[in-house]
C-alpha positions, 0 to 999 in steps of 0.5 A: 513682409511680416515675419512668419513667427510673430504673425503665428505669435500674434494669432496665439496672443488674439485666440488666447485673448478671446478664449479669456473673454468668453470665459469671463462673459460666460462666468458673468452672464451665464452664471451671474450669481454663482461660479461654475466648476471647471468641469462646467465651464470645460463643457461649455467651452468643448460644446462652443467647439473651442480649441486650446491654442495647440488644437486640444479639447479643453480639460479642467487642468488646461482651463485652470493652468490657462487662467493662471498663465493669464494672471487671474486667480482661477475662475473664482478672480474672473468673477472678481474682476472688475474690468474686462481682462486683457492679456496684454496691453497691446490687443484690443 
């Protein structure tokens, strides 16, 4: 039987991974030629409907604090990356 902390765990790394995703698919698609304020990036993710890990609504100091826990410099390093990120080496 799987232990109920690491499946809560588990759950929080994949929500995580595919917040990043969506943020790196939205400053390279969506805005292939410049790079959005957090405020625009914010709406976006609060119009998609999606929650932090904790449920919140999504605010410029939560997306920046967010980026940085991921390891990439704000959404100016999103931008820059090369590589699509990965928060850990064990997701896919």
């Amino acid at each position: 039987m799987a232990n109920p902390i690491q499946t809560k765990h588990t759950a929080n790394l994949h929500h995580r991974q595919n917040i990043l995703m969506i943020v790196y698919h939205y400053v390279h698609n969506i805005h292939s030629f410049t790079i959005p304020s957090y405020k625009v990036a914010v709406s976006y993710l609060n119009k998609k409907e999606l929650k932090t890990v904790r449920g919140n609504d999504w605010t410029t100091q939560r997306l920046f604090r967010f980026l940085q826990n991921a390891g990439v410099s704000g959404l100016w390093g999103i931008k820059n990356l090369k590589a699509k990120p990965k928060l850990l080496k064990g997701i896919k």
